[in-house]
KOLBA-440140 format. One record per residue (C-alpha): residue number from 1; residue in one letter; chain; x, y, z. Coordinates in pm, whole numbers. Layout:
! residues N
     k   r   c       c1       c2       c3
   NUM   A   A        X        Y        Z
...
This chain:
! residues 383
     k   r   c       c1       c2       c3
     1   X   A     4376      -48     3165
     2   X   A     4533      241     2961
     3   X   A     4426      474     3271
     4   X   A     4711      347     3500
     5   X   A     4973      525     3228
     6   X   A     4805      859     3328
     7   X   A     4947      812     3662
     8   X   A     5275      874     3791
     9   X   A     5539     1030     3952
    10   X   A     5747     1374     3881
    11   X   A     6008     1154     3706
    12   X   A     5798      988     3479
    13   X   A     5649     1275     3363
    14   X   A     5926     1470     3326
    15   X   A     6065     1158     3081
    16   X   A     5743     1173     2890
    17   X   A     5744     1565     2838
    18   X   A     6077     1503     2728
    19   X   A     5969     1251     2449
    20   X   A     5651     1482     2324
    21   X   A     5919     1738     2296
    22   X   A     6083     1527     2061
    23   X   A     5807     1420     1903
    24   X   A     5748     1782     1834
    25   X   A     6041     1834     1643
    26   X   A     5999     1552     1468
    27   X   A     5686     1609     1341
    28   X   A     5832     2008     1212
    29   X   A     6083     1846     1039
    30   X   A     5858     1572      838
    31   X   A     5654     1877      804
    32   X   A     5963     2085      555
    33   X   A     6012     1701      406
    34   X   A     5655     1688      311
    35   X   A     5639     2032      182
    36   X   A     5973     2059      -12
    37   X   A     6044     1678      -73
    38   X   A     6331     1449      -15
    39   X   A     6515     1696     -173
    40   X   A     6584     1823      195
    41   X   A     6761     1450      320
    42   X   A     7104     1348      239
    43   X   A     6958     1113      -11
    44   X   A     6976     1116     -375
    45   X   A     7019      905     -706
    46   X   A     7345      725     -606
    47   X   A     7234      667     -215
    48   X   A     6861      623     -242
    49   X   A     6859      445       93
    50   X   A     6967      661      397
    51   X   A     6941      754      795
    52   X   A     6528      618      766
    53   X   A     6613      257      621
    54   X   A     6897      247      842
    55   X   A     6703      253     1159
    56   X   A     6403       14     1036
    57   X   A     6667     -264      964
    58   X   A     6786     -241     1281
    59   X   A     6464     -220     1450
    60   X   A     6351     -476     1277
    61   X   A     6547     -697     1453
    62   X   A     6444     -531     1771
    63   X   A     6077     -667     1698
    64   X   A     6178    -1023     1640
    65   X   A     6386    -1068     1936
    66   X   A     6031    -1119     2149
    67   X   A     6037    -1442     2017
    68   X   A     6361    -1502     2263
    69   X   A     6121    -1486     2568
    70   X   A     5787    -1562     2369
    71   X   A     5963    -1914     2266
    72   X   A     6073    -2102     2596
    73   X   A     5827    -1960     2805
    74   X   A     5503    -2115     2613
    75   X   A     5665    -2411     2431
    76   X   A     5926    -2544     2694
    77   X   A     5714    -2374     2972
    78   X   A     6048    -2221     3118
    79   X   A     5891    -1990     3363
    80   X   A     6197    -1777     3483
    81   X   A     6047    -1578     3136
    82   X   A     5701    -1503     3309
    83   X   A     5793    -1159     3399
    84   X   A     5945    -1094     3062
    85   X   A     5723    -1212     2782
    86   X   A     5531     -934     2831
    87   X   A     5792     -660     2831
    88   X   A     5936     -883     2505
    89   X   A     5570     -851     2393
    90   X   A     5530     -493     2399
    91   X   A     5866     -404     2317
    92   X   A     5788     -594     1988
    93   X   A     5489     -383     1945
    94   X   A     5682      -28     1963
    95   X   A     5949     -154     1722
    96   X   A     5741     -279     1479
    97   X   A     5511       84     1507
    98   X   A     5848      260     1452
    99   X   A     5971       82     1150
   100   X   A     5658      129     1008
   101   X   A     5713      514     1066
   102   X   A     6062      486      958
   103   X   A     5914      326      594
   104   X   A     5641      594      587
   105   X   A     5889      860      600
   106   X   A     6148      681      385
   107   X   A     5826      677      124
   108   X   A     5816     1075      121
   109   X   A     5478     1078      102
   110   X   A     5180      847      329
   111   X   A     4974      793       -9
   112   X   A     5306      639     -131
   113   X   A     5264      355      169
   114   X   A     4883      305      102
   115   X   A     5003      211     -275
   116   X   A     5120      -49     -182
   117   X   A     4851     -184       35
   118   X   A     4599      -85     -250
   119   X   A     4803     -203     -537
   120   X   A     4922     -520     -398
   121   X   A     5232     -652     -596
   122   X   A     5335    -1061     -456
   123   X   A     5666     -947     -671
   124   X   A     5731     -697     -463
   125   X   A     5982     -754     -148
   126   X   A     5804     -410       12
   127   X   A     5440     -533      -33
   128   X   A     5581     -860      142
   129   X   A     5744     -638      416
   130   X   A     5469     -453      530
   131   X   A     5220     -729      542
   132   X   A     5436     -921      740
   133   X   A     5543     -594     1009
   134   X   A     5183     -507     1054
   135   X   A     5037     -886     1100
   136   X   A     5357     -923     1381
   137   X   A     5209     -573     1566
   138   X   A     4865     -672     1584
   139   X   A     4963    -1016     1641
   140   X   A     5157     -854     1970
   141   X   A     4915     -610     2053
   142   X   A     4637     -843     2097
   143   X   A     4795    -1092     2239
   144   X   A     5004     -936     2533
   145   X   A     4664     -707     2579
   146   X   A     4413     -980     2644
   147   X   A     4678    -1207     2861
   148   X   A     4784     -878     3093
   149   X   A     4388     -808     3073
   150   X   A     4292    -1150     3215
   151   X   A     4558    -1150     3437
   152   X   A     4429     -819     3574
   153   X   A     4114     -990     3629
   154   X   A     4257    -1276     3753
   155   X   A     4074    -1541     3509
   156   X   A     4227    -1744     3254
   157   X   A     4384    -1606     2908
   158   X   A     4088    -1627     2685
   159   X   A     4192    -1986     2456
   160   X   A     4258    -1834     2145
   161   X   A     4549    -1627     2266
   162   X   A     4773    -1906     2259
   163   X   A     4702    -1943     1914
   164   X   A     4816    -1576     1811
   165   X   A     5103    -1629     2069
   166   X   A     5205    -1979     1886
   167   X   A     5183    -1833     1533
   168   X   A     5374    -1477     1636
   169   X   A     5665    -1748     1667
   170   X   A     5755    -1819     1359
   171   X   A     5584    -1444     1231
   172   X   A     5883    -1360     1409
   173   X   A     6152    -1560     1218
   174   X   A     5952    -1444      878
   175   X   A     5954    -1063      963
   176   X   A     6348    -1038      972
   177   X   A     6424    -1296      663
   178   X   A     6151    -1093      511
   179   X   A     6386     -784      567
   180   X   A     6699     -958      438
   181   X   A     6546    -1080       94
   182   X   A     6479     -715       63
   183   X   A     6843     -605       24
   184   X   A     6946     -992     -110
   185   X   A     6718     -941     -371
   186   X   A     6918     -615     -529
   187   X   A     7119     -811     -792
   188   X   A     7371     -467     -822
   189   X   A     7419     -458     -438
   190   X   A     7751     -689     -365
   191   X   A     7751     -661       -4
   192   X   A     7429     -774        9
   193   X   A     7415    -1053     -221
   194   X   A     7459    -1287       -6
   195   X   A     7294    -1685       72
   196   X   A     7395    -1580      422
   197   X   A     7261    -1271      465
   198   X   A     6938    -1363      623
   199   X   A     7094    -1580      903
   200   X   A     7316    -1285     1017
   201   X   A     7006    -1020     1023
   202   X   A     6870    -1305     1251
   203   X   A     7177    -1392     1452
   204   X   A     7286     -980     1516
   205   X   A     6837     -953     1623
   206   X   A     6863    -1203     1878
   207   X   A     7169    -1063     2007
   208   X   A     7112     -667     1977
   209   X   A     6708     -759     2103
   210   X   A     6820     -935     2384
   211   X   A     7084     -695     2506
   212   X   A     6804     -416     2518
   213   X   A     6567     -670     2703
   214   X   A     6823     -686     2978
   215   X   A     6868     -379     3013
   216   X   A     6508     -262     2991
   217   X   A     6492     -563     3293
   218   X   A     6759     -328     3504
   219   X   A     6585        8     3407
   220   X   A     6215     -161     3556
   221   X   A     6372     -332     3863
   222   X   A     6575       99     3908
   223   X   A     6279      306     3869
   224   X   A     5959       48     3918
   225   X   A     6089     -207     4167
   226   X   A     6000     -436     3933
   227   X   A     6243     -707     3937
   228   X   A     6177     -990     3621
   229   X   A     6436    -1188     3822
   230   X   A     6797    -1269     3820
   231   X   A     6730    -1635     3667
   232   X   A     6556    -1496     3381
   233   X   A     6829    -1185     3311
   234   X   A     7100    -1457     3346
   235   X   A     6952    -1719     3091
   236   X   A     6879    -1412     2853
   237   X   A     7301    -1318     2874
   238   X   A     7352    -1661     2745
   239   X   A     7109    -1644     2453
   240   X   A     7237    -1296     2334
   241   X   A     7604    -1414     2407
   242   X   A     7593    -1734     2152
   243   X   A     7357    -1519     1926
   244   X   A     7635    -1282     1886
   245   X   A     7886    -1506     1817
   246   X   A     7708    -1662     1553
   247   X   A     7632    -1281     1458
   248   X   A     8066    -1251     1419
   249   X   A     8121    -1587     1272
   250   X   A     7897    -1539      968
   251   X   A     8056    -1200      939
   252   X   A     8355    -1336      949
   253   X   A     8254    -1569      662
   254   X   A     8176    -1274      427
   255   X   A     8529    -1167      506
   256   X   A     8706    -1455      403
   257   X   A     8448    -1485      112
   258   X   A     8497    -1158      -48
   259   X   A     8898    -1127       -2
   260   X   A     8979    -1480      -48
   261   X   A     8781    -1478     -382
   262   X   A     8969    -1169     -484
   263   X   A     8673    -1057     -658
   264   X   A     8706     -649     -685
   265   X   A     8287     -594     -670
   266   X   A     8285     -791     -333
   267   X   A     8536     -662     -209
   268   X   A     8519     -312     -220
   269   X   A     8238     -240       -8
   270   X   A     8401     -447      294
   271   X   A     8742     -206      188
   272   X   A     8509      108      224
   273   X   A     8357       25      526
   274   X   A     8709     -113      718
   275   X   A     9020       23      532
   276   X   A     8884      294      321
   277   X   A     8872      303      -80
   278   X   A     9015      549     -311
   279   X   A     9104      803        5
   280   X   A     8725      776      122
   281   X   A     8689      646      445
   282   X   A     8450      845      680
   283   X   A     8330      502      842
   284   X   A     8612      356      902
   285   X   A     8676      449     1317
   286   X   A     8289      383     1355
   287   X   A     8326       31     1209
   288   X   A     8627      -93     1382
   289   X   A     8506       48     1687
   290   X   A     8147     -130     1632
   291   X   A     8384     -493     1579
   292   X   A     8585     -431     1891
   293   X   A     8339     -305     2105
   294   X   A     8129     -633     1991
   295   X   A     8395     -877     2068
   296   X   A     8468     -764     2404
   297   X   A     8078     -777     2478
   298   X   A     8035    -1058     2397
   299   X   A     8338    -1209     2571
   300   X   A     8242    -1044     2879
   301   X   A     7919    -1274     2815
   302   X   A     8099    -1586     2840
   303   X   A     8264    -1514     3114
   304   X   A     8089    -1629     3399
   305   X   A     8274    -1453     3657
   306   X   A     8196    -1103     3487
   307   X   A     7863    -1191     3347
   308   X   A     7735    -1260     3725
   309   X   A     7785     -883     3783
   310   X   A     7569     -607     3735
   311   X   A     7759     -362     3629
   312   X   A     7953     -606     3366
   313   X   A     7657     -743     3249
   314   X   A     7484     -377     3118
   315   X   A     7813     -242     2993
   316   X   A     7774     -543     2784
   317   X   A     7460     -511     2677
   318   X   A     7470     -114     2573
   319   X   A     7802     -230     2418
   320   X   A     7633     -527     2191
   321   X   A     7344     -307     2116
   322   X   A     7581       26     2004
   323   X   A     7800     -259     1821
   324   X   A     7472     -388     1622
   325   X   A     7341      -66     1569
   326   X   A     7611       26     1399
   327   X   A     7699     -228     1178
   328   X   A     7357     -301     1104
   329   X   A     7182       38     1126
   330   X   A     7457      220      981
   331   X   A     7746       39      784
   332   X   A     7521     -232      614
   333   X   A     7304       -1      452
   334   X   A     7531      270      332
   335   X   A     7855       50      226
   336   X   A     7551     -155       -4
   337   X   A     7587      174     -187
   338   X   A     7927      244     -214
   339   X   A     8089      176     -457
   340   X   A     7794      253     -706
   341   X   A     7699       -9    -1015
   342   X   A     7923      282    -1226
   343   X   A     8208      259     -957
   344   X   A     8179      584     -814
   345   X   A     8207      640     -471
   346   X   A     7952      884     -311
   347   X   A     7941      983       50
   348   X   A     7627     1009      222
   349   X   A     7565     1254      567
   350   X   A     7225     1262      676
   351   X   A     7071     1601      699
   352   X   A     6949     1839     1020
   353   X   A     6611     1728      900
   354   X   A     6663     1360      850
   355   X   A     6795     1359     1169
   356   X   A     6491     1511     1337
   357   X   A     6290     1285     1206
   358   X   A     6424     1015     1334
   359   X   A     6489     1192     1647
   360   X   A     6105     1212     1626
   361   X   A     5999      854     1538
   362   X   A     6234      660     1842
   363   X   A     6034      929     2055
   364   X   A     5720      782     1963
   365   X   A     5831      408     2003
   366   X   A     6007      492     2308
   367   X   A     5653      678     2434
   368   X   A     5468      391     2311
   369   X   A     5660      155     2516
   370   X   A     5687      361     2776
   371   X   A     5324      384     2811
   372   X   A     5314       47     2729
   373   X   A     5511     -111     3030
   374   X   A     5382      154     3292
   375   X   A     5053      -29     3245
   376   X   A     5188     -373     3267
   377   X   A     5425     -297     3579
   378   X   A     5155     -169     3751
   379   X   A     4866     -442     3633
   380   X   A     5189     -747     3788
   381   X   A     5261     -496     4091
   382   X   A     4891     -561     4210
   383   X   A     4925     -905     4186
């Protein structure tokens, strides 16, 4: 089936020159890292976690979200998701090959990441991590390949697919709490220590993960005719709607936990990352712009007037993702840092070359699942 990918129009080619372009870059810059270490990021002893981390948390969350579409449609057989479980499928698959790129580069070097897989520590929350992010991407893989396969064919989804489908469920669930124990487990970290932690990673994934399946729903229907259908877009607003305000409510809670309490070590990352601490405050507009611009989304959600509109319902959904993405991908990881276990307060700015990087790995995801759903639109087309 891969063949129909090497088909297509000016467009489409144009957008995947584009990405192996990228990709290019990308691949220059992990070159200098390689060669002259991590010397070359904005990393260092105080801020050991940067621009890399950043991004696999929130994608992360990007992989689990399949399980919003995966979920209904095979165990309450709600089939307004059949034209989306797939594009939740393979969407799962890219984001869990890009956080595994995002840990690989993270590592410095690739022998570091094989370490772990040939030194297997059950102690360790990164052993745990990348068992459970590359069982999820085969579990994907496999699965969406043989259903769209059969379905190509026309025959029946070979029988033990719906046993890799079933178990990706809760794989899901596991691959994001997996992700939180990783920072809950840092005992110096007081943004992170947290009971609640895990529930938010999962509450801001199903919100942020939906968003970008509606809107990946509007891009098909634009430039494939490929329409997953208005039931199925409007039933996912309402998932990522209550998602995200369960996403603000247990933020809210860590609010009210770390100022009520008055306790200085939990409250000075929230102080960094909203008011500022000790005249630092370089995160501060991004922040309060990621809470606003959150709130409104998700109000425009719950409105069903505004919802019902196309034009409301994707400035909502770039506006929860950018909101996420921030807060998640940016603020969570870096105000973990700051202050440090000595009380210093160290700014991190990712480098040219950090940057490229990453530039370089969401141009392979984005390739991957661009490849990816040019073969499935055109295997459902020929239906």
């Amino acid at each position: 089936m891969i063949e129909k990918a090497l088909k297509g129009n000016r467009a489409y080619w144009a957008w995947v020159a584009l990405l192996l372009v990228f990709i290019g870059i990308g691949i220059t810059a992990y070159g200098q890292q390689m060669s002259l270490g991590l010397g070359v990021t904005g990393m260092g002893r105080d801020i050991s976690w940067g621009v890399y981390i950043s991004q696999f948390t929130f994608l992360v969350g990007v992989a689990a979200s399949a399980v919003m579409v995966v979920l209904p449609y095979y165990l309450h057989n709600q089939k307004a998701f059949g034209k989306m479980v797939i594009v939740g499928e393979f969407l799962a698959v890219s984001a869990a090959l890009m956080c595994m790129l995002f840990i690989l580069a993270d590592m410095g070097k690739p022998q570091r990441v094989l370490n772990v897989l040939r030194y297997p520590s059950p102690h360790s929350m990164v052993f745990w991590d990348v068992m459970v992010l590359n069982g999820y991407l085969m579990l994907n893989i496999i699965s969406g390949w043989a259903v769209l396969g059969a379905e190509r064919k026309g025959v029946p989804a070979p029988s033990w697919t719906k046993a890799l489908i079933y178990l990706s469920i809760p794989w899901a669930f596991s691959i994001h709490t997996v992700t939180a124990f990783l920072f809950a487990g840092l005992p110096s970290r007081h943004l992170w220590l947290t009971a609640v932690l895990a529930p938010r990673f999962l509450a801001s994934a199903f919100a942020a993960g939906t968003a970008i399946l509606i809107l990946i729903s509007f891009i098909l229907k634009k430039v494939a005719g490929y329409d997953a259908g208005k039931e199925a877009r409007e039933k996912l607003v309402v998932l990522c709607a209550y998602a995200g305000l369960a996403n603000f409510f247990l933020l809210g809670t860590e609010f009210f936990t770390a100022f009520y309490s008055n306790v200085p070590a939990h409250m000075h990352s929230f102080q960094y990352l909203y008011f500022g601490l000790e005249g630092h405050a370089p995160l501060v507009p991004f922040m309060w712009f990621s809470l606003i611009l959150g709130l409104a989304s998700v109000a425009v959600f719950l409105i069903p007037a505004l919802r019902r509109q196309n034009g409301w319902m994707i400035a909502a959904g770039i506006g929860i993702v950018l909101s996420i993405w921030i807060d998640k991908g940016v603020g969570l990881v870096i105000g973990g840092f700051i202050p440090t276990p000595l009380d210093a307060i160290v700014d991190y700015m990712p480098t040219v070359t950090e940057l490229s990087v990453t530039l370089g790995i969401w141009s392979i995801g984005l390739l991957v699942l661009t490849v990816l759903l040019k073969v499935a639109v055109t295997v459902k087309m020929q239906d």
